[in-house]
KOLMI-73288 format. One record per residue: z, x, y negated of N, C-alpha, C, CB in turn; residue in three letters. Coordinates in steps of 0.1 Angstrom, whole numbers, padded with zeros to 4 digits, always signed. Glycine has a CB too. Layout:
N
ZXYZXYZXYZXYALA ...
This chain:
280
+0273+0079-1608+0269+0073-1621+0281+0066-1628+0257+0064-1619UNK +0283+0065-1639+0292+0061-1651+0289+0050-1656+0292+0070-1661UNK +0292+0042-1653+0287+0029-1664+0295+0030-1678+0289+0012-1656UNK +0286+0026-1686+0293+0026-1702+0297+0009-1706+0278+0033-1717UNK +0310+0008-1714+0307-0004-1717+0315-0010-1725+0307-0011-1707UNK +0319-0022-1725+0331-0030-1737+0334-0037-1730+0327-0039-1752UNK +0349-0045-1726+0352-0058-1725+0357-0064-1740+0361-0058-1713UNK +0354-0080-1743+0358-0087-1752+0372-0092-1751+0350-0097-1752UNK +0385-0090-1760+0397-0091-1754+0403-0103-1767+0407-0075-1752UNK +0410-0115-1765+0416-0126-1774+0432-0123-1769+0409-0145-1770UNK +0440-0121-1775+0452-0120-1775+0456-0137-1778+0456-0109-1786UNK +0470-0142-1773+0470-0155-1774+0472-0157-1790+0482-0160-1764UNK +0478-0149-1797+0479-0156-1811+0466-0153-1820+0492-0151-1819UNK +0450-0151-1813+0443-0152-1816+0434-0138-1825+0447-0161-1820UNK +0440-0124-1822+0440-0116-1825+0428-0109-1818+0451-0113-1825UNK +0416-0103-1820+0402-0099-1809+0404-0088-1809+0386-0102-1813UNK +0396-0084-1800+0392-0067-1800+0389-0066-1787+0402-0056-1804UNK +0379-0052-1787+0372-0049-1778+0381-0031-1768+0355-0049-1786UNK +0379-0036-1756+0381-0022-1750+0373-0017-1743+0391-0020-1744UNK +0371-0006-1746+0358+0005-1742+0361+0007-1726+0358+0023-1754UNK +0350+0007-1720+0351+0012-1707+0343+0021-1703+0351+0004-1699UNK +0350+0030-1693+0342+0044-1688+0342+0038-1668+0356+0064-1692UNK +0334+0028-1663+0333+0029-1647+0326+0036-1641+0329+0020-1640UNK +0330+0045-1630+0324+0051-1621+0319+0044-1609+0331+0059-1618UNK +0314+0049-1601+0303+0039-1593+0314+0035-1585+0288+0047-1584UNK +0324+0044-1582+0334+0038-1568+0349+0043-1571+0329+0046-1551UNK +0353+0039-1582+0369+0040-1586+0380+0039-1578+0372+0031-1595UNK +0389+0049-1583+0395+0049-1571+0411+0041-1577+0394+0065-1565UNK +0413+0043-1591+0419+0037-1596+0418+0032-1611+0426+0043-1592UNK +0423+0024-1619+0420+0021-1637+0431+0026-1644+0418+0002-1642UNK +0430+0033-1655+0436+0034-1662+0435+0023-1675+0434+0047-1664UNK +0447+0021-1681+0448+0020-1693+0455+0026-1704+0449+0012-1693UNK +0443+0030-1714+0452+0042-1724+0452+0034-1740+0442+0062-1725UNK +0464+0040-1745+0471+0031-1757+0469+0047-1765+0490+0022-1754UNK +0461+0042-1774+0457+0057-1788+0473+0059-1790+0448+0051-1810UNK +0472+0070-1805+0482+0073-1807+0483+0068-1823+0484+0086-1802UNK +0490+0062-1834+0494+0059-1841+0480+0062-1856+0508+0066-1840UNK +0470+0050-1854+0460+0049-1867+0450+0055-1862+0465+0057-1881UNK +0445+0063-1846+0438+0063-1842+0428+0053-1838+0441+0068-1837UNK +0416+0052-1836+0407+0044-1828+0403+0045-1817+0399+0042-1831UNK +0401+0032-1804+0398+0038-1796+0389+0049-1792+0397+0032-1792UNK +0376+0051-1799+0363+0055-1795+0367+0071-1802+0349+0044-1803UNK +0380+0075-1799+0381+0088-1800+0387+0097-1791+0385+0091-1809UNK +0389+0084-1782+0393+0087-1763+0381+0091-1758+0398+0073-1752UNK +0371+0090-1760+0359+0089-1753+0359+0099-1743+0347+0090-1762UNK +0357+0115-1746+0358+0127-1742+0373+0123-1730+0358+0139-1756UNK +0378+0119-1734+0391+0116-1725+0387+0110-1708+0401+0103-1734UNK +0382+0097-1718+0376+0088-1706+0363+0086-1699+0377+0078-1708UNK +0354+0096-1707+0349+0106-1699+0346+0117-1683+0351+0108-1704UNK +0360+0122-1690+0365+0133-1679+0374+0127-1667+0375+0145-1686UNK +0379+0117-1670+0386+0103-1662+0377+0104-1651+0387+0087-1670UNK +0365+0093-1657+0361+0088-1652+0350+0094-1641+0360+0080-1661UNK +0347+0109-1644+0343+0120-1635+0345+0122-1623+0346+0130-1640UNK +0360+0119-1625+0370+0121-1617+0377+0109-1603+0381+0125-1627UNK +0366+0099-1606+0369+0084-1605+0380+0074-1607+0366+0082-1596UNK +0383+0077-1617+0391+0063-1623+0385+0059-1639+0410+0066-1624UNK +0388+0046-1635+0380+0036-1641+0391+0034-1659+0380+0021-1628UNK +0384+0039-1668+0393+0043-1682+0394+0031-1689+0384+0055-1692UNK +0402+0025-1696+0395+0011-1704+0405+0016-1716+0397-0007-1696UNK +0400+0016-1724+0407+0021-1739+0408+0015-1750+0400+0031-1744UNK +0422+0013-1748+0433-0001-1756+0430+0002-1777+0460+0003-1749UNK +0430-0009-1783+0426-0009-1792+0435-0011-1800+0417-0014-1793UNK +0443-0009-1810+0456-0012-1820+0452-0019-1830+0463-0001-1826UNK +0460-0030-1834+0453-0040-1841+0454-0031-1855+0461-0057-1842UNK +0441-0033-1860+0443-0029-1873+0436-0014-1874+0460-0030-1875UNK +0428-0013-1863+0420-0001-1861+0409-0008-1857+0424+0012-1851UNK +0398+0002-1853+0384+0002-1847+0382-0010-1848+0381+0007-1833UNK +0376-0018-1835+0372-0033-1832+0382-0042-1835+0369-0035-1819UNK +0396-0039-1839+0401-0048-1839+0398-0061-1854+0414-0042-1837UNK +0400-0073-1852+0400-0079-1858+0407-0083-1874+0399-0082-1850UNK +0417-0072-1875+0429-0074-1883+0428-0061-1891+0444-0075-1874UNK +0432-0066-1900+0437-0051-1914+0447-0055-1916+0429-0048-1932UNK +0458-0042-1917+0470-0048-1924+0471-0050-1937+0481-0042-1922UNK +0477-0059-1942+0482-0066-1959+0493-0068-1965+0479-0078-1962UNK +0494-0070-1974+0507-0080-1975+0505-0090-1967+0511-0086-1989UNK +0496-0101-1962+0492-0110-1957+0493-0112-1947+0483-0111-1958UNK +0489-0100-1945+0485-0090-1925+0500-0082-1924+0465-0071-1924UNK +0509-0090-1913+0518-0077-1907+0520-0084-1894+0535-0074-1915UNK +0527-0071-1886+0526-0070-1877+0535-0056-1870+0514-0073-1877UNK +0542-0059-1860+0551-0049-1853+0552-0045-1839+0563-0051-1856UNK +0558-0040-1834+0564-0034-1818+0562-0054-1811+0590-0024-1819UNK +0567-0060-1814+0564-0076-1809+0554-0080-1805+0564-0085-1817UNK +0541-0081-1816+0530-0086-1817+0526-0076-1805+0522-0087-1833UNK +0521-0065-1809+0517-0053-1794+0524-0056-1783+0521-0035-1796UNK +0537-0056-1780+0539-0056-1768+0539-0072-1760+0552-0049-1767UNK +0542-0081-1767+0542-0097-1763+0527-0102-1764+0553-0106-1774UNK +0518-0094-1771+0505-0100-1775+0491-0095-1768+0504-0098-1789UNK +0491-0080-1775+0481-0074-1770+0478-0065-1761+0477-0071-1776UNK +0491-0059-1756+0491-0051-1743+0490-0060-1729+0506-0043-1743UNK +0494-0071-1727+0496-0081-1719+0481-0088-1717+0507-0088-1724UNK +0474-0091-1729+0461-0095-1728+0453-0083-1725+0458-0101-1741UNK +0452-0069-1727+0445-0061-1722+0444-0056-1707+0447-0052-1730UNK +0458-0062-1704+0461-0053-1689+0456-0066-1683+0480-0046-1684UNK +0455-0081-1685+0453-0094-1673+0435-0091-1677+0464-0116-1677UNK +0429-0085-1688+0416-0082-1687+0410-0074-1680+0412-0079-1695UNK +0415-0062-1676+0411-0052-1662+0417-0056-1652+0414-0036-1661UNK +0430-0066-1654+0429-0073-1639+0419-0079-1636+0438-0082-1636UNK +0415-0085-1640+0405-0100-1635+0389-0088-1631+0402-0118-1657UNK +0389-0077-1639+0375-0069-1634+0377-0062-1630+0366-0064-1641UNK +0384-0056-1625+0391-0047-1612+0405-0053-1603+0397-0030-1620UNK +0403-0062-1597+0413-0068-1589+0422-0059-1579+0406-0078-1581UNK +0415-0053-1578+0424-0052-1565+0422-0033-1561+0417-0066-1548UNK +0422-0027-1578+0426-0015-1576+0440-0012-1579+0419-0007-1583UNK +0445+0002-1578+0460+0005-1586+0454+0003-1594+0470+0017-1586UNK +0466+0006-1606+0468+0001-1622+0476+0015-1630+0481-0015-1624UNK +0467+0023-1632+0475+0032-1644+0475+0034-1660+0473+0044-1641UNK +0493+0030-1660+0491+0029-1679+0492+0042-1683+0503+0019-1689UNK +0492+0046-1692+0492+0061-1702+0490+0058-1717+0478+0072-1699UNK +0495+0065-1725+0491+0070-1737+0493+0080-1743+0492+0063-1744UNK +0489+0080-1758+0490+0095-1766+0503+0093-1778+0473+0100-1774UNK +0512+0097-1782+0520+0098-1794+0527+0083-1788+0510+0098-1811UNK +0523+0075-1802+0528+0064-1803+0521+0055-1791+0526+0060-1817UNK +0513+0058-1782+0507+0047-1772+0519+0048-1757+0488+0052-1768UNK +0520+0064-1758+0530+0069-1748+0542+0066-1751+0531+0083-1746UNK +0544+0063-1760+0556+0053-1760+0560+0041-1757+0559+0052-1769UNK +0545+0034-1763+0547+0014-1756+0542+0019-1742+0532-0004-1766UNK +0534+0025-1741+0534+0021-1726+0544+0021-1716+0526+0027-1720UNK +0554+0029-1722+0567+0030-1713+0573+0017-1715+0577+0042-1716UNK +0575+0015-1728+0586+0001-1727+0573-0013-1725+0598-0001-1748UNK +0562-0014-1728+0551-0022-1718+0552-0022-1703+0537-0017-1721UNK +0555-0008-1695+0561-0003-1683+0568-0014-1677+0569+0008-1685UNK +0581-0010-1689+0596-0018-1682+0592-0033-1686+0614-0013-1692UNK +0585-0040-1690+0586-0052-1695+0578-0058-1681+0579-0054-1712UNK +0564-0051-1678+0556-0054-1663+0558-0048-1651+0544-0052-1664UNK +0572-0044-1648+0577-0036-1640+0567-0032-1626+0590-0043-1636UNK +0560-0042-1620+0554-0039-1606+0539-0037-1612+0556-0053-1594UNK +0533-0038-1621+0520-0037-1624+0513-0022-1623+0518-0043-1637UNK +0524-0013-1625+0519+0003-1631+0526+0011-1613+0531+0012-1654UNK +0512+0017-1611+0510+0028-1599+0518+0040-1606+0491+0032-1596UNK +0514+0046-1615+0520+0055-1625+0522+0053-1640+0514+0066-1623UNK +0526+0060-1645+0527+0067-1663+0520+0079-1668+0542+0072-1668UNK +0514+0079-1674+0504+0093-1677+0507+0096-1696+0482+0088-1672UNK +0516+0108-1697+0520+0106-1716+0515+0118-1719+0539+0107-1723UNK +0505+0119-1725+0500+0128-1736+0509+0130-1748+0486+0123-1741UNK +0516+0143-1756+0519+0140-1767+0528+0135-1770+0513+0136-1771UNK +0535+0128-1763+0543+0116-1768+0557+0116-1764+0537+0104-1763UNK +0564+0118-1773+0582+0115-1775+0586+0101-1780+0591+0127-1787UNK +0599+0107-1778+0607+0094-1786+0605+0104-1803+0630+0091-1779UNK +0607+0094-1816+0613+0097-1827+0622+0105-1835+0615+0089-1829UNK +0632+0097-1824+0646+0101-1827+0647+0116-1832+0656+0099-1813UNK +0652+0114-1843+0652+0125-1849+0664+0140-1845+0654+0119-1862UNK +0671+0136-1838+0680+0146-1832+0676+0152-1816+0694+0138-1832UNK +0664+0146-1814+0655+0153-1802+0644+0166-1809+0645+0139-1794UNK +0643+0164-1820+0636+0172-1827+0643+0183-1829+0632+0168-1838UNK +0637+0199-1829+0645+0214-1833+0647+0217-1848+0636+0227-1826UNK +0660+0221-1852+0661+0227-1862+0652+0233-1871+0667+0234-1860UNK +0646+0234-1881+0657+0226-1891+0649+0215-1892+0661+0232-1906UNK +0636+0212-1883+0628+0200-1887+0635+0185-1890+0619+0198-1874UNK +0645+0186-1880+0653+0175-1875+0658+0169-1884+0663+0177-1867UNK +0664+0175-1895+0670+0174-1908+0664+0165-1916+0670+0186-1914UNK +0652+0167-1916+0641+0160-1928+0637+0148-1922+0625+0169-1931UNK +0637+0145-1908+0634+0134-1904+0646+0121-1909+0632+0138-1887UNK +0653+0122-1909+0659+0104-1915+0656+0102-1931+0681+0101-1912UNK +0655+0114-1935+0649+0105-1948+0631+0102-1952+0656+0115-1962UNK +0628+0107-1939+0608+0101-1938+0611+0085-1931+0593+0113-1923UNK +0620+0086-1920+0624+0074-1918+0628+0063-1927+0632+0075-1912UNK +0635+0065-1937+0639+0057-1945+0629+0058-1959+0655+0060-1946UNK +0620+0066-1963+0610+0064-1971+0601+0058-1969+0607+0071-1974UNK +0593+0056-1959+0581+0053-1950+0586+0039-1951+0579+0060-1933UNK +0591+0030-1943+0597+0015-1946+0599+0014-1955+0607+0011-1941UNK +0600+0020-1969+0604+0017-1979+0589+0015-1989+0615+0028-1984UNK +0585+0023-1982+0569+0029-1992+0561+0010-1986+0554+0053-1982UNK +0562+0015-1976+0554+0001-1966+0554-0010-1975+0562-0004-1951UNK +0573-0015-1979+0574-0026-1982+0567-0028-1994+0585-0029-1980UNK +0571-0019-2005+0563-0023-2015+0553-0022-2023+0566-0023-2019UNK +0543-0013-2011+0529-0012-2009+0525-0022-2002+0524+0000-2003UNK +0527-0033-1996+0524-0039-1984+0519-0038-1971+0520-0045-1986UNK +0513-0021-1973+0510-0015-1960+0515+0000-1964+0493-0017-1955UNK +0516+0006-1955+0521+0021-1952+0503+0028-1954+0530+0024-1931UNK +0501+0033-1965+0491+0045-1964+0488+0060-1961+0489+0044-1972UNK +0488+0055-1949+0489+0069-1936+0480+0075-1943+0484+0068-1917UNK +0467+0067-1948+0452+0081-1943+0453+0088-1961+0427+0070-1937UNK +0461+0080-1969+0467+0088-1982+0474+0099-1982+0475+0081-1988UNK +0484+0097-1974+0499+0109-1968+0492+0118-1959+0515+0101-1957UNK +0482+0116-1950+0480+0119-1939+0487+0119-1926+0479+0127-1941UNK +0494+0108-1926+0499+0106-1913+0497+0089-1908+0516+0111-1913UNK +0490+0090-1896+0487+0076-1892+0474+0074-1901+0499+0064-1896UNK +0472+0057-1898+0461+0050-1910+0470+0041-1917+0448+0039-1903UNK +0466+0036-1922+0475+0027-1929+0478+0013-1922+0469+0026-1943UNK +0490+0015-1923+0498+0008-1908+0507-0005-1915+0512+0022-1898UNK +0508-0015-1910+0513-0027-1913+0530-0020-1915+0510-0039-1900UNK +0538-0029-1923+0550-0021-1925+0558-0026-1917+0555-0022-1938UNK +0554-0039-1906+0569-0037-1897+0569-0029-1888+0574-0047-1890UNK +0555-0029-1881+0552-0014-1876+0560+0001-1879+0539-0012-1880UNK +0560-0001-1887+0565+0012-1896+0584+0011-1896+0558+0011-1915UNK +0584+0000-1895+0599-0005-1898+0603-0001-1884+0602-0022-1903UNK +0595-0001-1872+0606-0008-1857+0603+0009-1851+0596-0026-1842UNK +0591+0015-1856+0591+0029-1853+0602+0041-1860+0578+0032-1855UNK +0607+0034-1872+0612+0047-1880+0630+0035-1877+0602+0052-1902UNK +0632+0026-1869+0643+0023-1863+0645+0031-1854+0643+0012-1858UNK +0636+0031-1845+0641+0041-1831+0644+0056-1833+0628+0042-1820UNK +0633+0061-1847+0638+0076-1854+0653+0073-1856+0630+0081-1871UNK +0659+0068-1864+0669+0068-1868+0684+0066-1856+0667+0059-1879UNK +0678+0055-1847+0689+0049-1839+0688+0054-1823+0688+0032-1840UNK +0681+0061-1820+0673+0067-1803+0680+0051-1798+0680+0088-1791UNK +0675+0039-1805+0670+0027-1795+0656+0022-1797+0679+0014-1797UNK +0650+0016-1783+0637+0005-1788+0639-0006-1786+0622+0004-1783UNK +0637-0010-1795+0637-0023-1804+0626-0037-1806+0637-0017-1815UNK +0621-0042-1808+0609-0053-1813+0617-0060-1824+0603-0065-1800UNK +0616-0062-1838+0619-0071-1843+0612-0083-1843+0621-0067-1851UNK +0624-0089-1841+0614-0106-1837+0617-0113-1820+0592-0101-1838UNK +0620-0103-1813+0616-0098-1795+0631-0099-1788+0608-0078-1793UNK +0636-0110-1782+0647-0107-1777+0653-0100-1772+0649-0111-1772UNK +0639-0097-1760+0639-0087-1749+0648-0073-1752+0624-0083-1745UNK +0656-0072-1741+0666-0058-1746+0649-0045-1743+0686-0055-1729UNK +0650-0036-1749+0636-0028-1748+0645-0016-1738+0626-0020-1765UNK +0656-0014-1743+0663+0002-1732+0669-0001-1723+0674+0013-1738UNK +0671-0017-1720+0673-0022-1704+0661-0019-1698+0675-0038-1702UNK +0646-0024-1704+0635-0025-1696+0632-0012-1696+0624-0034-1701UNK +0636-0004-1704+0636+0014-1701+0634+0021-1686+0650+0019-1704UNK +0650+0011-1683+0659+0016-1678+0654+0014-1667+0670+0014-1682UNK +0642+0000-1662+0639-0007-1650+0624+0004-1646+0637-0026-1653UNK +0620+0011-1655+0608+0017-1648+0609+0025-1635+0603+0026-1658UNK +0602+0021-1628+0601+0030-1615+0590+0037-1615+0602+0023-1602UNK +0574+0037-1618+0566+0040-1618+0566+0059-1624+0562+0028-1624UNK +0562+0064-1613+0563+0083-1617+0559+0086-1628+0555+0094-1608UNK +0563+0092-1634+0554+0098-1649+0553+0109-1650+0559+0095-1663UNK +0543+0111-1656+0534+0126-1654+0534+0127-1673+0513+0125-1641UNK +0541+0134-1674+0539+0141-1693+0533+0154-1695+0555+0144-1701UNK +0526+0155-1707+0517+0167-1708+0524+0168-1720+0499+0167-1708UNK +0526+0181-1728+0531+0189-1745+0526+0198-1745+0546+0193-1749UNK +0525+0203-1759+0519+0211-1766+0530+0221-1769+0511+0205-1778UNK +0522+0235-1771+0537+0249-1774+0532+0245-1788+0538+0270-1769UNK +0525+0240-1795+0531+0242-1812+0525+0227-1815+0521+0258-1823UNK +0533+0216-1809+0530+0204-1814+0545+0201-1818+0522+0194-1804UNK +0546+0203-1836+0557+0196-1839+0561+0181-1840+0560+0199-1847UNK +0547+0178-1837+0555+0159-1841+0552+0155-1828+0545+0146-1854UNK +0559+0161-1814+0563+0156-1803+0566+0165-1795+0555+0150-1797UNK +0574+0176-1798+0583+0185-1791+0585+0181-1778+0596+0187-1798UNK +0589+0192-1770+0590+0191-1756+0602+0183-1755+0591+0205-1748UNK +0614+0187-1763+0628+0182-1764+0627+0167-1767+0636+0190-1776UNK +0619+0161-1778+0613+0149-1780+0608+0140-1764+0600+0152-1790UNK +0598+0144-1760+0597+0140-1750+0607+0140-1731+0586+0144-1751UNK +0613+0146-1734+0622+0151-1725+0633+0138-1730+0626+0168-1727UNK +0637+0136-1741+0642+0127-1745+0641+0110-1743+0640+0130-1755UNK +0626+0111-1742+0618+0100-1738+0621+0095-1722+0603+0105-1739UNK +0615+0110-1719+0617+0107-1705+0626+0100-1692+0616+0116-1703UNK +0641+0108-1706+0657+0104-1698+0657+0090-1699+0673+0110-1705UNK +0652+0084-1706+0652+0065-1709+0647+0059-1699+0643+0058-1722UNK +0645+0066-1689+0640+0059-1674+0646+0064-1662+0623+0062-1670UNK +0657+0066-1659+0662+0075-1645+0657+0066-1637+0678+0078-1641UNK +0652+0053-1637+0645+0054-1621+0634+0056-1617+0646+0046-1614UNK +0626+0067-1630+0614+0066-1622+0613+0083-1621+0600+0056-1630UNK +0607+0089-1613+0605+0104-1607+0598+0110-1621+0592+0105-1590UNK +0600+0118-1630+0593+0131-1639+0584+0146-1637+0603+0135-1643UNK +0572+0142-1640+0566+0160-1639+0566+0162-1658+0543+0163-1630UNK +0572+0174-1660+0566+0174-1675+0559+0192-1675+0582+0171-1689UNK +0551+0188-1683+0539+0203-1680+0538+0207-1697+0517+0197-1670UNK +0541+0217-1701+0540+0224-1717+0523+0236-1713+0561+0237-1722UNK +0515+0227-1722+0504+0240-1724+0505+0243-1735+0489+0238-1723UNK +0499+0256-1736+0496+0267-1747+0482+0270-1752+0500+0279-1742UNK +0481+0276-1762+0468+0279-1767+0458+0284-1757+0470+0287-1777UNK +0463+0292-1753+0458+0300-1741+0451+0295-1728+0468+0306-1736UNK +0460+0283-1727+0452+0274-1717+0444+0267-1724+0459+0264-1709UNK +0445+0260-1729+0436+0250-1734+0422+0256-1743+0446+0240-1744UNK +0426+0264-1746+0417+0274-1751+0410+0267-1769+0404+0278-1738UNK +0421+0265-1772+0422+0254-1788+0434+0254-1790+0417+0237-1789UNK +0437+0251-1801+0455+0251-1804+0458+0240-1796+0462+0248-1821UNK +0474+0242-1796+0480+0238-1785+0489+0225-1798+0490+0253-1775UNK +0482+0213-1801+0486+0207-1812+0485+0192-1808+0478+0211-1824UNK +0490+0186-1815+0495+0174-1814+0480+0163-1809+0504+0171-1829UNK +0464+0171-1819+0456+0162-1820+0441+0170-1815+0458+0155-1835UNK +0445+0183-1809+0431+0194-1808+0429+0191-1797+0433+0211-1810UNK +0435+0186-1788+0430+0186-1772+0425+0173-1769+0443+0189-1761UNK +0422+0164-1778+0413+0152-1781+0396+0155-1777+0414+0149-1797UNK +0393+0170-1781+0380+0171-1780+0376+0177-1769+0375+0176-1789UNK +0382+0182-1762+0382+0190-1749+0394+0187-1740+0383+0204-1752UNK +0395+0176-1735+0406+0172-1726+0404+0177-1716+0407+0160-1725UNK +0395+0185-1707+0398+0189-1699+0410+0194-1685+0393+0192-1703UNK +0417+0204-1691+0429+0209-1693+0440+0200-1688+0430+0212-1704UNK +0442+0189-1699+0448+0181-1698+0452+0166-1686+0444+0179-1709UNK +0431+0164-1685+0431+0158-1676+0436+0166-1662+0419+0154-1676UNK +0433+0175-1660+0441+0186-1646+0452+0182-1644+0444+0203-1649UNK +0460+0185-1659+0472+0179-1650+0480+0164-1647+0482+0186-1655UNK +0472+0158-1658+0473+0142-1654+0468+0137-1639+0463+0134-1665UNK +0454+0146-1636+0449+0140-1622+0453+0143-1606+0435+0143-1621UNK +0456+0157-1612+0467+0167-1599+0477+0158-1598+0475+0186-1604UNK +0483+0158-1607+0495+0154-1603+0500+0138-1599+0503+0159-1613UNK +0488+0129-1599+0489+0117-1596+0478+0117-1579+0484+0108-1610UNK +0475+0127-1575+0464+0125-1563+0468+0123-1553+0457+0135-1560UNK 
């Protein structure tokens, strides 16, 4: 049996939100998964679902400024790579500590979640059993294939630009993202341009704590997902030599839906296979 549920989460600078949980009667381990860029949690579901089938215990991280969270971005409202990693990743993960004590701990995410969770990774070095990346590269625009690669530093340098004097980035206008706070937008289309991570605001070196992951990671890609190419994530990946790599490319064929950046959301099946094989 599955229990359905919410935990109530306060970030210390007072920021709420809820994360959805998928428990199975006798888990064998917890995940925590980080959406991917203007997503909401409650579109993991089918995800943590099939998880949780499988017995591990799903709890599905919320981005400020989506779903439950308590925040819209504004001019008023901002917020970046800092606030998430110093704020609300840290409050979400000591919350399935305290209700699952004394299982492993697996982080993951999709796009932009598979990204903090790596440098969230390096920042909580002994906390993560594994890494589980759906989707998810680095930016950097020279990991990207011809001629795409080209067009990418000047979205980089428009996007921060649009942000600033819109006071938010209007993803669900452009169609990319939701409409996202502009430093957000600022520290993501940094790393496009510079293949460094960064926090503005955040002392912490981010590609030292890269560099400290040990935790195995298991990456899944799409054959026709351009906004996270295999080369993209492969890219990703090298920002950790000390931790062990599987990287697995499906196709249409497997998945039996396009093989895209955001189609295997509804049918994760597939996906879960190779996330769960390869961590057993």
């Amino acid at each position: 049996m599955i229990r359905q549920g919410t935990l109530k989460v306060a970030s210390t600078d007072a920021h709420r939100f809820e994360l959805i949980s998928r428990l199975p009667a006798q888990p064998r381990a917890s995940l925590l998964w980080l959406p991917a860029l203007g997503v909401s949690a409650r579109h993991y579901l089918p995800l943590a679902d099939a998880l949780a089938a499988r017995g591990i215990a799903v709890f599905l991280h919320e981005w400020r400024g989506n779903g439950s969270s308590s925040l819209r971005p504004s001019r008023t409202q901002d917020w970046g790579y800092r606030e998430l990693l110093q704020y609300d990743l840290p409050a979400s993960a000591m919350a399935i500590a305290r209700q699952l004590p004394d299982l492993p701990r697996i982080l993951g995410g999709h796009s932009l979640g598979g990204q903090l969770a790596c440098c969230h990774a390096g920042l909580a070095q002994s906390e993560w059993l594994a890494l589980w990346l759906v989707a998810s590269g680095t930016p950097w625009w020279r990991s990207f294939p011809a001629p795409r690669r080209y067009l990418l530093p000047l979205a980089y340098r428009v996007l921060p630009w649009l942000a600033q004097r819109r006071g938010v980035m209007p993803g669900r206008a452009l169609g990319f993202g939701g409409n996202e706070a502009r430093s957000l937008i600022r520290d993501w289309s940094s790393v496009g341009l510079s293949n460094r991570y960064a926090a503005s605001g955040m002392a912490v070196d981010l590609e030292q704590a890269l560099r400290r992951v040990d935790a195995p990671a298991t990456a899944v890609v799409f054959d026709s997902d351009w906004l996270a190419p295999v080369s993209s994530t492969q890219a990703l990946l090298e920002k950790m030599p000390a931790a062990t790599h599987r990287l697995e490319t499906l196709s249409r064929a497997q998945l039996h839906a396009p093989a895209d950046h955001f189609s295997w959301m509804k049918s994760p099946e597939r996906v879960v296979n190779v996330l769960y094989d390869g961590n057993d």
